[in-house]
C-alpha positions, 0 to 999 in steps of 0.5 A, spaced: 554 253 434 561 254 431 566 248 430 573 249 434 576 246 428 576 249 422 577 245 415 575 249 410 577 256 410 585 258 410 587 264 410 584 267 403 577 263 403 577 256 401 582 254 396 584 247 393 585 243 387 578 243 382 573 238 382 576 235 388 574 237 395 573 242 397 573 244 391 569 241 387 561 243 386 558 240 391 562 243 397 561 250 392 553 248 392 553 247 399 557 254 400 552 258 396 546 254 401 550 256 407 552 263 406 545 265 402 542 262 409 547 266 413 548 273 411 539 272 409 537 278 414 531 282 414 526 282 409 528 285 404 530 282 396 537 279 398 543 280 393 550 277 392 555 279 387 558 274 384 565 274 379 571 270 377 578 269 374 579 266 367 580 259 370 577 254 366 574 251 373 570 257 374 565 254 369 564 249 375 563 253 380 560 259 378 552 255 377 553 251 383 554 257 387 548 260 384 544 254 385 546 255 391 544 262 393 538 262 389 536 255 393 538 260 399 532 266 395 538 270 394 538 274 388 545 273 383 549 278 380 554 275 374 559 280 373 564 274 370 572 275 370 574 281 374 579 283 379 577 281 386 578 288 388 572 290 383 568 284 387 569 288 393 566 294 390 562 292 387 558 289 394 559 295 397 555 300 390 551 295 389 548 294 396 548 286 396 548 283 402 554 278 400 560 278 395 563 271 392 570 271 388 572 265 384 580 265 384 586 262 387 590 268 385 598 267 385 596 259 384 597 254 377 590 254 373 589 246 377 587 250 384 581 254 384 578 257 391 573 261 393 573 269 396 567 272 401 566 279 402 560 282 407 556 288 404 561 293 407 565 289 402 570 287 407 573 279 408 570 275 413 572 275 420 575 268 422 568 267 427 563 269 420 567 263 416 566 258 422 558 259 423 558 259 415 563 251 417 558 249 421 552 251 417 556 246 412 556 241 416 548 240 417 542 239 414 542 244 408 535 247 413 532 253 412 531 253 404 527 258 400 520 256 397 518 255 390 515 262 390 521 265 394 528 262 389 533 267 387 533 269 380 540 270 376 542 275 372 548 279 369 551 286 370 554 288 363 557 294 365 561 291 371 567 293 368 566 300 367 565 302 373 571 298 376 575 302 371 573 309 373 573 308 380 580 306 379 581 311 375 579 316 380 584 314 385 590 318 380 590 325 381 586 329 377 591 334 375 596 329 372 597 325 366 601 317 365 602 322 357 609 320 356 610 315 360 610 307 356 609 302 362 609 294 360 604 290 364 603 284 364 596 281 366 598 274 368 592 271 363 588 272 369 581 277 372 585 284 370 586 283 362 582 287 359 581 292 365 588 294 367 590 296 360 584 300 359 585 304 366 592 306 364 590 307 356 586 312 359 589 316 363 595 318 358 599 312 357 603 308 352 601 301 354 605 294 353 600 288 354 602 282 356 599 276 359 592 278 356 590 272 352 587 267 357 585 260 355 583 257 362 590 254 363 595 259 361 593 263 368 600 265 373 604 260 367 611 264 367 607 270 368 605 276 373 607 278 379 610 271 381 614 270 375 616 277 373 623 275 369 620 275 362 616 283 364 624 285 366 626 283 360 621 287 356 621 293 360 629 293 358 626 292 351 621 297 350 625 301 355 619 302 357 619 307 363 615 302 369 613 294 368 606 293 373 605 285 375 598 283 377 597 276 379 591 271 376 585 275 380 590 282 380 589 284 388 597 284 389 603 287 384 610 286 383 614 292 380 620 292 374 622 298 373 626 302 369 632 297 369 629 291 369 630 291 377 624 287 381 621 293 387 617 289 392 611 290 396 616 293 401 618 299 397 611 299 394 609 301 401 615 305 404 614 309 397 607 311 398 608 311 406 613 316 405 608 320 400 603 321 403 606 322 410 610 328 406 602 330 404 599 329 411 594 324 408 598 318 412 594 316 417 595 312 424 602 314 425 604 309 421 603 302 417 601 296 417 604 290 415 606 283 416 611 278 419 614 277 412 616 285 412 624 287 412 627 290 417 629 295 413 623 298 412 622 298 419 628 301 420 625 307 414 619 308 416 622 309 424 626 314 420 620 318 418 617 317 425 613 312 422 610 306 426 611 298 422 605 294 426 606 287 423 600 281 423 600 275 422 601 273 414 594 275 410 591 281 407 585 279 411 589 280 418 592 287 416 585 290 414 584 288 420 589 291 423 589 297 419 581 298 421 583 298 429 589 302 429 586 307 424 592 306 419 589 308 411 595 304 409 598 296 409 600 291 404 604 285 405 611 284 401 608 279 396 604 286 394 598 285 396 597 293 397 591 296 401 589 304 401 582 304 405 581 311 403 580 307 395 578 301 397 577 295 403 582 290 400 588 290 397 588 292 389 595 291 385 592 297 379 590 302 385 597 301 388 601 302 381 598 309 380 599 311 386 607 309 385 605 312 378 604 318 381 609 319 384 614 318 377 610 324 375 610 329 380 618 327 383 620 327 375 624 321 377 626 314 374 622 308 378 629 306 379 631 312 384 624 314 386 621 306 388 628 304 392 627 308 399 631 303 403 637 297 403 633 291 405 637 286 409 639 280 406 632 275 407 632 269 404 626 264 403 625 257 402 618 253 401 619 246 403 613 241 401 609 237 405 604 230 404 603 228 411 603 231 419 606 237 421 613 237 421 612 243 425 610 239 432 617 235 432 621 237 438 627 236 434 625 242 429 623 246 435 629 245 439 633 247 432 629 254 430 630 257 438 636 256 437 637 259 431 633 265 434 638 265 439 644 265 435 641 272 431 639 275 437 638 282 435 641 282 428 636 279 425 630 273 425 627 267 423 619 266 422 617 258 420 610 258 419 605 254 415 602 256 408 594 258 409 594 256 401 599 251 400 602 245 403 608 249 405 613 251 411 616 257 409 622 258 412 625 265 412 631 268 415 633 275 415 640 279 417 645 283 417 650 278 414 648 275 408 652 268 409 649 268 416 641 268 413 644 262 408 647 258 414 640 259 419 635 258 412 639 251 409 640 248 416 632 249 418 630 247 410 633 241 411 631 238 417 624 240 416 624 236 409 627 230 413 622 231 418 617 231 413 618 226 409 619 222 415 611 223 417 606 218 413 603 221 407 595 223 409 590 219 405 586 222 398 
């Protein structure tokens, strides 16, 4: 029996403030029971993957998961802080019958979150996290015996493997030899990895945001803070700069100008690549909501479908699976290649815009700027209470904008799956037009929202 609401999981697992519900070592404890019982099929030894970021909260985490799955008879594999691409590797070469991610990815070091990954390695579906719910929220029934506990253990050579599977993503006939490349690891998952993989294959590596201390994690770095990283490519006139976020499934781009490259021109670059290659499959691309109308517009150009899904890496895997595509990604840089990996996977993604540098012989500047992106604008308006969404003076405001844009651009009003947020975008032709529609619809959300009683802690 499935719940009809779900409270839990997001968009991207479970994710809150740590040692605070949900995020807090009971609720990661009762998780552990639930899943080890759920994905405890047939009689062989069963096995669960297990990583993390550099947060201080997963100290907390990481043993009441274990306690959990090996209360459930599964066996734990610790592989400490790595990206979550690797987890996902790692499930899959391991023959584990599960994989647990401990990240909040882009998130301050106060949150924490929890990623799950079935034995193909790939997120679970919203019907797979509504069972695991409804386990939650009985009885913890069906434990293993004495005699049948898990046992825990550590894989010490996790990361190596990592590397070397992302190292053969690059083609083997060239070389990073020459190029100096800026990188910057926002204190988190990929700080010893992601230097190492671009050291190998021939680099001149610059790293930033290597030093983790559990709370300096995304803090004025990585791929939601990319000013600094532009500032030091300009310095080290550095060929590219490569921002990873805190459990480095996504990247921004700086390149050689110290001008930002989006997800957008990361997808439209490999997009272009691979269909030239005849390697692009599906007769497009799949992206997101949030995607540009430029890019829709470029890729149409090469003859090449955008098929957009709702925000999340998890819906865009999805989709890719059902339409064939091998490539999708989102605007924030969650970048995925399935012909590599089953999510997304900000270092796989750099090399493949590397390569390109390499074969085009082209500065980033010229080769990552493959189309002019529409004005868009996005502003985050916080809320505590009810959903401001619900009023009907909002929903009368925003079909009116819609109304007014027409074909010349376009609004998208939704709630974050991670954060108290309401996102709200706008994107046209005319630049004062998406400043009018985003200002207009910002306030009144915001004084809707501050109108609505605040929810009790």
């Amino acid at each position: 029996m499935t719940q009809a609401v779900r409270r839990l999981f997001g968009t991207d697992g479970i994710r809150g403030v740590a040692n605070r519900a949900p995020m807090d070592a009971l609720t990661a404890l009762r998780l552990g029971q639930a899943a080890g019982r759920f994905f405890s099929r047939g009689a062989h030894r069963h096995r669960v993957v297990i990583g993390k970021d550099t947060r201080l909260s997963g100290y907390m985490l990481e043993p009441a998961l274990t306690a959990g799955f090996v209360g459930a008879g599964m066996d734990v594999v610790l592989v400490g802080p790595l990206p979550t691409p690797a987890i996902a590797l790692l499930t899959r070469s391991l023959r584990a019958d599960l994989g647990v991610m401990i990240s909040a990815s882009h998130n301050p070091f106060e949150d924490n979150g929890i990623k799950l990954f079935g034995p193909d390695g790939l997120k679970l579906s919203d019907a797979q996290e509504m069972e695991i719910e409804a386990l939650m929220a009985g009885e913890p029934t069906g434990l293993a015996s004495p005699s049948r506990l898990g046992r825990a253990s550590r894989l010490e050579d996790a990361p190596g493997r990592y590397i070397e599977a992302v190292k053969a993503s690059f083609p083997k006939r060239l070389s990073l030899s020459g190029l100096r490349i800026v990188v910057d690891c926002a204190h988190g998952a990929a700080y010893k990895v992601a230097p190492t993989v671009l050291w190998e294959l021939g680099a001149e590596v610059v790293s930033v945001g290597v030093s983790p201390d559990g709370f300096n994690i995304n803090k004025e770095c990585g791929s939601t803070a990319p000013g600094r990283l532009a500032e030091l490519v300009r310095e080290r006139r550095a060929d590219l700069g490569i921002a990873l976020d805190g459990d480095a499934d996504r990247l921004v781009l700086v390149d050689e100008q110290g001008q930002i490259i989006d997800g957008d021109q990361i997808l439209a670059t490999i997009a272009e690549s691979w269909a030239a290659q005849g390697r692009l499959a599906g007769g497009g691309v799949v992206a997101t909501v949030m995607s540009n109308l430029g890019l829709e517009r470029f890729l149409s150009g090469l003859g090449l479908n955008l098929l957009r899904t709702k925000v999340g890496d998890r819906y865009v895997s999805e989709r890719m699976r059902e339409t064939g595509c091998n490539l999708g990604g989102e605007q924030s840089g969650h970048m995925i290649m399935s012909e590599f990996g089953t999510t997304g996977d900000g270092l796989v993604a750099a090399l493949q815009v590397l390569a390109e540098l390499v074969e085009r012989k082209q500065p980033a500047s010229e080769a990552c700027r493959r189309f002019t992106p529409l004005p868009q604008r996005l502003v985050n308006v916080r809320f505590s209470g009810g959903n401001p969404l619900d009023d009907s003076s909002v929903k009368d405001a925003i079909a009116e904008a819609e109304a007014k844009l027409g074909s010349r651009g376009r609004v998208l009003i939704r709630p974050s799956g991670t954060e108290p947020l309401i996102r709200v975008m706008a994107e046209a032709e005319e630049e004062g037009m998406v400043e009018e529609t985003v200002e207009s619809l910002a306030a009144l959300i915001r004084a809707r929202a501050a109108a609505l009683p605040a929810k009790v802690a």
